[in-house]
LUMBAFI-70892 format. One record per atom (N, C-alpha, C): residue in three letters; atom name; y, z, x. Coordinates in nm, 2 decimals. Example, Ala and Ser with C-alpha at 12.3 -4.5 7.8 and 13.67 -1.06 7.14 Angstrom:
<timis>
<"ALA", "N", <-0.57, 0.78, 1.32>> <"ALA", "CA", <-0.45, 0.78, 1.23>> <"ALA", "C", <-0.33, 0.78, 1.32>> <"SER", "N", <-0.22, 0.71, 1.28>> <"SER", "CA", <-0.11, 0.71, 1.37>> <"SER", "C", <0.00, 0.79, 1.29>> 
</timis>
This chain:
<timis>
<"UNK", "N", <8.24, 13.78, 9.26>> <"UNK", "CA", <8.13, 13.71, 9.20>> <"UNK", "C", <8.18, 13.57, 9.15>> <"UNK", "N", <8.12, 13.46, 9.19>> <"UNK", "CA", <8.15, 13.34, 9.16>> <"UNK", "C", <8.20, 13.32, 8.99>> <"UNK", "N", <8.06, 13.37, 8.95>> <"UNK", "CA", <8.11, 13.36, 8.78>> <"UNK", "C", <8.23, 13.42, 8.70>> <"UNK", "N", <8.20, 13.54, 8.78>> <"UNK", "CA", <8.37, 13.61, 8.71>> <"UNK", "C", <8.50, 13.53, 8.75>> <"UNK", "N", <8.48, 13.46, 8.90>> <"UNK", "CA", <8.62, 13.38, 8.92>> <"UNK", "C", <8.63, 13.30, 8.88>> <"UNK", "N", <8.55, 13.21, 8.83>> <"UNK", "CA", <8.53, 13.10, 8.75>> <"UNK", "C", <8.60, 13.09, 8.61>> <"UNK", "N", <8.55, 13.26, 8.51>> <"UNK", "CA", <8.57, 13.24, 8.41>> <"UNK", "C", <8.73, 13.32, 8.43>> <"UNK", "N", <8.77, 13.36, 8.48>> <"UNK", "CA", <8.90, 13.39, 8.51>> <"UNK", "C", <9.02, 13.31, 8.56>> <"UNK", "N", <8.95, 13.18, 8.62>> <"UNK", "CA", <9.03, 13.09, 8.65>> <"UNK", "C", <9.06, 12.97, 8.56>> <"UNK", "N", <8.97, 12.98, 8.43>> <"UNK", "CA", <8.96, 12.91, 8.34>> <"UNK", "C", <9.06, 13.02, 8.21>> <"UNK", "N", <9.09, 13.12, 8.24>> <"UNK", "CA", <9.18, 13.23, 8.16>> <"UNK", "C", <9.13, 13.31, 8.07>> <"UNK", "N", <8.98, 13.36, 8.10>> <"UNK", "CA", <8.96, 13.47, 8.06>> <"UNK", "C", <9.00, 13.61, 8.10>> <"UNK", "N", <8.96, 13.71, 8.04>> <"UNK", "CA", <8.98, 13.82, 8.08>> <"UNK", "C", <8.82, 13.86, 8.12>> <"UNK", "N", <8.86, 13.92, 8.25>> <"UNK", "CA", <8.65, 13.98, 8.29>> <"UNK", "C", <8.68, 14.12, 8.31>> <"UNK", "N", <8.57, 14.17, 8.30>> <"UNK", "CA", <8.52, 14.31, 8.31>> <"UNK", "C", <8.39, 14.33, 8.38>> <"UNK", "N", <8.38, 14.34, 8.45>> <"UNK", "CA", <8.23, 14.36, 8.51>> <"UNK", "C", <8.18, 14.50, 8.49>> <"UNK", "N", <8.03, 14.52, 8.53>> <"UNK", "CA", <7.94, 14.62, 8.52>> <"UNK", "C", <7.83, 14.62, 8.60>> <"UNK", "N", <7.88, 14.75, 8.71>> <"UNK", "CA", <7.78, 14.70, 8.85>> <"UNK", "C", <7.61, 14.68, 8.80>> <"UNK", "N", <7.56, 14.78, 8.67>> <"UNK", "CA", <7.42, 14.79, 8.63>> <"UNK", "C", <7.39, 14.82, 8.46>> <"UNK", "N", <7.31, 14.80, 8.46>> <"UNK", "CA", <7.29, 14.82, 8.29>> <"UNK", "C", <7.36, 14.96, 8.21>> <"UNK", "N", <7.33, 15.00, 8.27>> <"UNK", "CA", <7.44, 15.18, 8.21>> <"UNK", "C", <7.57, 15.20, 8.24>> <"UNK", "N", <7.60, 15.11, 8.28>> <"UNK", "CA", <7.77, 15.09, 8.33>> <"UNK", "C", <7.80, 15.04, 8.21>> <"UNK", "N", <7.77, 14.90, 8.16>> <"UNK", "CA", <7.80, 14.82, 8.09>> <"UNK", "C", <7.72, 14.89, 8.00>> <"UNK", "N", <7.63, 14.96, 7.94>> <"UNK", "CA", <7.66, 15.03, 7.79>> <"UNK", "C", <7.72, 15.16, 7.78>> <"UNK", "N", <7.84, 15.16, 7.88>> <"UNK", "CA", <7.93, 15.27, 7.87>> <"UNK", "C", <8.06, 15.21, 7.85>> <"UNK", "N", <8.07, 15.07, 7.94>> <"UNK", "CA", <8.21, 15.00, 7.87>> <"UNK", "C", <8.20, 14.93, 7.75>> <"UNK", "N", <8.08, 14.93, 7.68>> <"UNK", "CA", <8.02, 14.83, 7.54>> <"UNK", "C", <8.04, 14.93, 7.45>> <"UNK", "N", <8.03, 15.06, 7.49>> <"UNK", "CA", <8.08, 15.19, 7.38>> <"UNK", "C", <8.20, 15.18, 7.32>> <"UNK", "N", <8.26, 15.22, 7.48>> <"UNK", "CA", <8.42, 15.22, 7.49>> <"UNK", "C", <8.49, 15.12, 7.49>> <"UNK", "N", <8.48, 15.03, 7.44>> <"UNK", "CA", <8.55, 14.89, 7.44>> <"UNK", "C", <8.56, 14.79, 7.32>> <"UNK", "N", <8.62, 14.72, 7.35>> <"UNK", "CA", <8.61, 14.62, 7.25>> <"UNK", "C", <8.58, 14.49, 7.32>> <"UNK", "N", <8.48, 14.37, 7.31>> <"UNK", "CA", <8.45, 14.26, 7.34>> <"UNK", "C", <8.46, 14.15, 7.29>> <"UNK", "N", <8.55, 14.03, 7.32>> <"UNK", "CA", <8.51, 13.90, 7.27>> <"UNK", "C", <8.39, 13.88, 7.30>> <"UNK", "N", <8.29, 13.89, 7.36>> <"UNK", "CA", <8.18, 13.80, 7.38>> <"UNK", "C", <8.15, 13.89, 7.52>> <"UNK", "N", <7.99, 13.91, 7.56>> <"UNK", "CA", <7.93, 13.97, 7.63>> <"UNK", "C", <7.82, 13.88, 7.69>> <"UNK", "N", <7.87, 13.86, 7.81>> <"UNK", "CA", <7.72, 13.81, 7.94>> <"UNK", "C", <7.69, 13.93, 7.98>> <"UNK", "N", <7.53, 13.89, 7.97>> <"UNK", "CA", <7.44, 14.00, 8.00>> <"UNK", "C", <7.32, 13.91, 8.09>> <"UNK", "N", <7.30, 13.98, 8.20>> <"UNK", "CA", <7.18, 13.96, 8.30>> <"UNK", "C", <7.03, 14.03, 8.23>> <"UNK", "N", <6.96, 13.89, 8.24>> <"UNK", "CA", <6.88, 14.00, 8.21>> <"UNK", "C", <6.75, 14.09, 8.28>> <"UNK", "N", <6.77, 14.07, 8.40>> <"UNK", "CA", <6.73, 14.15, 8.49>> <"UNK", "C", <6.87, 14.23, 8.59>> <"UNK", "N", <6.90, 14.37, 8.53>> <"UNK", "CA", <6.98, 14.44, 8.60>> <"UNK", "C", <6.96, 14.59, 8.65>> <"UNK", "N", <6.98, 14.65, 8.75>> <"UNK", "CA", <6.96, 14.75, 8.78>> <"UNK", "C", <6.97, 14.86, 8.69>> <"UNK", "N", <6.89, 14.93, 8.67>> <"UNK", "CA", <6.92, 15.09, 8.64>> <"UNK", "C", <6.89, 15.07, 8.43>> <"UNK", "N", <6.90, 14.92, 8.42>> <"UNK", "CA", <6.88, 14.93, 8.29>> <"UNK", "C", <6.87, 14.78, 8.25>> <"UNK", "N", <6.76, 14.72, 8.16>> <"UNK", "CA", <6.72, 14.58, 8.18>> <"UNK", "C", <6.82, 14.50, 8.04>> <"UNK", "N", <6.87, 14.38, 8.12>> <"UNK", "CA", <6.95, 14.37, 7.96>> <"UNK", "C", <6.86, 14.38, 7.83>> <"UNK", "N", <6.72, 14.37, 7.84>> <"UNK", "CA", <6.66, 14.35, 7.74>> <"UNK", "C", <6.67, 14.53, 7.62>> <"UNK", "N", <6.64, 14.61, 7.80>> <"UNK", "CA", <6.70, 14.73, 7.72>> <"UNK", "C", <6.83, 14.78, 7.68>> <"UNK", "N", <6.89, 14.75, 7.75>> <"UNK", "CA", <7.02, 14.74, 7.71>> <"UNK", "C", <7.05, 14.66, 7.53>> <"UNK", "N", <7.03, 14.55, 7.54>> <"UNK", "CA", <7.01, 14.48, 7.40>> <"UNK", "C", <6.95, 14.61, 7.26>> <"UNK", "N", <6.83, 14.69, 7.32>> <"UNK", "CA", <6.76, 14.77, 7.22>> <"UNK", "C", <6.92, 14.89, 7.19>> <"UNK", "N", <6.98, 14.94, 7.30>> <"UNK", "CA", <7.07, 15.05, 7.34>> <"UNK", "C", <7.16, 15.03, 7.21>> <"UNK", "N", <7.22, 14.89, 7.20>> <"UNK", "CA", <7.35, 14.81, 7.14>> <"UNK", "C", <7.30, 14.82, 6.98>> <"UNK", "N", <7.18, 14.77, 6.96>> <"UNK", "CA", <7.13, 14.79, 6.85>> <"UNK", "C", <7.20, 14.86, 6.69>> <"UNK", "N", <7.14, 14.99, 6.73>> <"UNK", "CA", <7.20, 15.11, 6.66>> <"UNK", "C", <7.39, 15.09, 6.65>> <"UNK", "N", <7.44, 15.05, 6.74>> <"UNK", "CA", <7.61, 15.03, 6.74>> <"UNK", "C", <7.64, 14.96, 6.63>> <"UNK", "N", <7.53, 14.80, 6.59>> <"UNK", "CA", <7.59, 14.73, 6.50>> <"UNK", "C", <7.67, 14.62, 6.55>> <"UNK", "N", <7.70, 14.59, 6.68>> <"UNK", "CA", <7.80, 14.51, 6.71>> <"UNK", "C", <7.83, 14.38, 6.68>> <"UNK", "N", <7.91, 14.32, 6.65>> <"UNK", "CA", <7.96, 14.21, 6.56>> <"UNK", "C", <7.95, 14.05, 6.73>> <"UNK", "N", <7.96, 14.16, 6.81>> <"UNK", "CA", <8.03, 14.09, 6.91>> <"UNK", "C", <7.90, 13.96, 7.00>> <"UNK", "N", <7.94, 13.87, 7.03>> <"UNK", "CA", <7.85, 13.72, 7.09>> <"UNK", "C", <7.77, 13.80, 7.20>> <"UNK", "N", <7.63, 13.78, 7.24>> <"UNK", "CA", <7.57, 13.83, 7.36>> <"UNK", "C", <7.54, 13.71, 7.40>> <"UNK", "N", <7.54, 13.64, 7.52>> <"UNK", "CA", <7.49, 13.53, 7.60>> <"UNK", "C", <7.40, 13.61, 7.71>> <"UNK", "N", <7.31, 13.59, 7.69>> <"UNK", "CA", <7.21, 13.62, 7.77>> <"UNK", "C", <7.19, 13.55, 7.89>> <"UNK", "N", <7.19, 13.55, 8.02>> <"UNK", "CA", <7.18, 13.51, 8.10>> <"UNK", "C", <7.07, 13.53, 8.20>> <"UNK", "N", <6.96, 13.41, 8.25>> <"UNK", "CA", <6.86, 13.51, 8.32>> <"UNK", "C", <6.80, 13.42, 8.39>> <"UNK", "N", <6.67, 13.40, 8.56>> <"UNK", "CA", <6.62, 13.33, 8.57>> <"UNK", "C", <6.46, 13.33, 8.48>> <"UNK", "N", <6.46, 13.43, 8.40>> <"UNK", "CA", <6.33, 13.39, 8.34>> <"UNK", "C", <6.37, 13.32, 8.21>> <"UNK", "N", <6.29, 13.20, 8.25>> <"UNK", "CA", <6.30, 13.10, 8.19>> <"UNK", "C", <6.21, 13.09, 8.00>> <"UNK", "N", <6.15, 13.17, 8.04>> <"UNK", "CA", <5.99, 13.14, 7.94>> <"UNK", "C", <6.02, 13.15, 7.83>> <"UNK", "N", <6.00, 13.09, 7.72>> <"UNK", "CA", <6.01, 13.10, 7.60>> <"UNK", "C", <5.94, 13.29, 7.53>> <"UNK", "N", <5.88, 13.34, 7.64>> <"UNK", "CA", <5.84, 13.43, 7.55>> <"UNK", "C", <5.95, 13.54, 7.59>> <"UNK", "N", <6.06, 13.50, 7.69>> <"UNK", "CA", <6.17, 13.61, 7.74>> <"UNK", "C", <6.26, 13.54, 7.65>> <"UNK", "N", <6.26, 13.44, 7.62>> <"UNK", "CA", <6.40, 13.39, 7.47>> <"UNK", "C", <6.41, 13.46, 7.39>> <"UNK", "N", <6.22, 13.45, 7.32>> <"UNK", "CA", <6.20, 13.51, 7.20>> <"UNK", "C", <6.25, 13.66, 7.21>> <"UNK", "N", <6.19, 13.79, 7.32>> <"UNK", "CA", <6.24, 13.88, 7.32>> <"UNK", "C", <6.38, 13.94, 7.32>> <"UNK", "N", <6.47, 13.81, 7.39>> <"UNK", "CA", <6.62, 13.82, 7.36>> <"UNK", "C", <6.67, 13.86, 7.27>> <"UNK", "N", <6.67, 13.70, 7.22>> <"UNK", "CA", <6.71, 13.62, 7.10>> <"UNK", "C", <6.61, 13.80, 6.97>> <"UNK", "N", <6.53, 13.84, 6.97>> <"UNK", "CA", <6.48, 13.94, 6.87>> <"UNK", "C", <6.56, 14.06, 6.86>> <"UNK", "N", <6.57, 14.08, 7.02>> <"UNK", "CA", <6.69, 14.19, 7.03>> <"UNK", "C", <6.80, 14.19, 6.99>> <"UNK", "N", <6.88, 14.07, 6.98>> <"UNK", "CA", <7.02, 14.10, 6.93>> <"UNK", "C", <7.09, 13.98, 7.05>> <"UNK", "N", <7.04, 13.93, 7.13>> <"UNK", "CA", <7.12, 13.75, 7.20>> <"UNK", "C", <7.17, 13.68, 7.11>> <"UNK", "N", <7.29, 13.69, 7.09>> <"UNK", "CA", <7.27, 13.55, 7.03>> <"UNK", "C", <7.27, 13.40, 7.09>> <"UNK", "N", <7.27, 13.42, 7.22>> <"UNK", "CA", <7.23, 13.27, 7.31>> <"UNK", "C", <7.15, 13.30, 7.45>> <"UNK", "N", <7.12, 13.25, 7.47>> <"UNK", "CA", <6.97, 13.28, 7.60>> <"UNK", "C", <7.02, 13.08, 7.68>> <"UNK", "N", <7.08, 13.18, 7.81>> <"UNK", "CA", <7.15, 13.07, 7.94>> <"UNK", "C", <7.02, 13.09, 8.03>> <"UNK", "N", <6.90, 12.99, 8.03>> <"UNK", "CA", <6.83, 13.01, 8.20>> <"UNK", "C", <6.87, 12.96, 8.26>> <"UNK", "N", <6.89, 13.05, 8.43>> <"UNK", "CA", <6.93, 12.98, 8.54>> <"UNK", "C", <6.85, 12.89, 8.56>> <"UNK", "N", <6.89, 12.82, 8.68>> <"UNK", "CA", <7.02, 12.76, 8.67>> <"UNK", "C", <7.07, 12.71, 8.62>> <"UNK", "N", <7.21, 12.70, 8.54>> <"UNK", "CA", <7.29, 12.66, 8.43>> <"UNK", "C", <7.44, 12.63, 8.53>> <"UNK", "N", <7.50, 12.53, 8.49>> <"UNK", "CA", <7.65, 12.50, 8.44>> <"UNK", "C", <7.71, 12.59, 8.46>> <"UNK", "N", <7.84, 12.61, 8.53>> <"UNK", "CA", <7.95, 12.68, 8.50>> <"UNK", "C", <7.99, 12.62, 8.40>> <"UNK", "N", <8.03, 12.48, 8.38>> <"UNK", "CA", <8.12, 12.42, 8.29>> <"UNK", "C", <8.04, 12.44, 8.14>> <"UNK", "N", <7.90, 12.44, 8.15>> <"UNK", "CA", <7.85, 12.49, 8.05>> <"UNK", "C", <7.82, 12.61, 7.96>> <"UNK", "N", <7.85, 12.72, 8.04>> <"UNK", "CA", <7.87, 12.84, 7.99>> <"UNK", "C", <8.01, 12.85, 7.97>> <"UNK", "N", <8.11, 12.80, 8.04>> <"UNK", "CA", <8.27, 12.80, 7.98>> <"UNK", "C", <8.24, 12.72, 7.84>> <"UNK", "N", <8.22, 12.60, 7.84>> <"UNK", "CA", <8.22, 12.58, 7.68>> <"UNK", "C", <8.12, 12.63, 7.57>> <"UNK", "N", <8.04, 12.71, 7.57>> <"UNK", "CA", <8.00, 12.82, 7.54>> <"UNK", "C", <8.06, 12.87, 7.50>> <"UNK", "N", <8.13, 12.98, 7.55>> <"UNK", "CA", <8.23, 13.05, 7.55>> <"UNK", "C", <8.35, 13.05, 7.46>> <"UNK", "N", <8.37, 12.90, 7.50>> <"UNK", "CA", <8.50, 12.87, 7.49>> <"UNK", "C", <8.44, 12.84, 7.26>> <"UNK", "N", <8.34, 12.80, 7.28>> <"UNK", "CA", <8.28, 12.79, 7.13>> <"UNK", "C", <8.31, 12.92, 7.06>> <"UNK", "N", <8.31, 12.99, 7.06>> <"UNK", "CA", <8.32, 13.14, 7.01>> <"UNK", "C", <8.41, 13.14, 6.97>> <"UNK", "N", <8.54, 13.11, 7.01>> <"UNK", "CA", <8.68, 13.13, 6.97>> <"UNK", "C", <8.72, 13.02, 6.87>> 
</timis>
């Protein structure tokens, strides 16, 4: 995936998650600097996913990533627990300093 080699070659560490239930199985079991989330993904929508994380409490950055653009899919993010909402199409170099903001 372009993005993962991107942010890998910039010296993160990545983890992927083929679909939404994958990734709130490694979001259980894990520990996260910061989490990109699609928010349209198979088997589980980030937006549900976001509700899933909820109850956990997690301290940890969500960047939301998505082509729906609309302010009323922000709002829904951003209510869930996003704390940043990326519409495609976006920047690589802009989501690396993003990122790179966190730290």
């Amino acid at each position: 995936m372009l993005l993962t080699d991107t942010l890998e070659f910039e010296g993160f560490q990545v983890e992927e998650a083929e679909d939404g239930e994958e990734a709130f199985e490694k979001i259980q079991s894990n520990q996260y600097d910061v989490i990109l989330l699609d928010y349209m993904m198979p088997r589980m929508t980030g937006l549900e996913l976001l509700e899933r994380l909820q109850p956990l409490k997690l301290e940890t950055p969500v960047i939301m990533l998505t082509a729906k653009a609309q302010q009323a899919d922000q709002d829904a993010a951003l209510a869930k627990g996003a704390t940043y909402f990326m519409p495609k199409p976006f920047s690589p170099n802009e989501l690396i300093e993003l990122v790179k903001s966190l730290f």
